[in-house]
Structure formats: structure tokens, C-alpha cells
C-alpha positions, 0 to 999 in steps of 0.5 A: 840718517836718510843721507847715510842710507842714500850714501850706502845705496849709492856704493852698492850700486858701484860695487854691483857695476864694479863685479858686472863689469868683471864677469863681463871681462872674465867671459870674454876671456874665456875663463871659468869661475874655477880658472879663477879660482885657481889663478887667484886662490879664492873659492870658486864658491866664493867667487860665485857668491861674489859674482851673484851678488850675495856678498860684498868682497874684501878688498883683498879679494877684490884686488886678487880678481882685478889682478888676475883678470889684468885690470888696474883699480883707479880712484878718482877724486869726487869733484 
């Protein structure tokens, strides 16, 4: 049980790293959680949620807002 929580500790904190590092480029660009909104068509309240950290996006969603910021998902193999 110990290994499954530290497990789940660990995505969360790539999940976290994943949403800062996409508020970091949705201000450098200049564009506003409502711009985002619009571009993606996710709730500018969900995004705010998101970007808060008081919920865990879908991966639909998430692609949504990588994809509207211009950004690529990569997965690399654990090694």
C-alpha cells in the first residue's frame, strides 16, 4: 500500500510540474485564461480549477490546452 501512495505522490507532482509549466507558457504569450477558453473551448472556470490545482484534468482536456498553447506531449520510457 505504502509503494501505490508514494506512486501516486509522485504522478501528482508531475501533474502539478506539467500545469505550472503551462501557466508559465500561457503568460509569456500573453494570453488570458478567457483567450483560453475561447481558443479551446474548455470553461475559463475549469481552466481556473485546473491551473489552481483543485482538479486533475482529463486527458482530453489536457491535450486541448498543449495544443492550443502550441505544445507537443512526449512520453519517454522509465529506464
Amino acid at each position: 500500500m505504502e509503494d501505490y501512495l508514494n506512486t501516486q505522490d509522485v504522478i501528482q507532482d508531475q501533474i502539478d510540474d506539467l500545469i505550472f509549466e503551462l501557466i508559465k507558457v500561457r503568460k509569456k504569450n500573453k494570453i488570458t485564461q478567457i483567450k483560453l477558453s475561447q481558443m479551446t473551448g474548455i470553461p475559463q472556470t475549469t481552466i481556473s480549477r485546473i491551473e489552481s490545482l483543485n482538479t486533475i484534468p482529463t486527458l482530453p482536456i489536457l491535450m486541448k490546452i498543449i495544443n492550443a498553447l502550441n505544445f507537443s506531449l512526449v512520453l519517454n520510457k522509465n529506464m
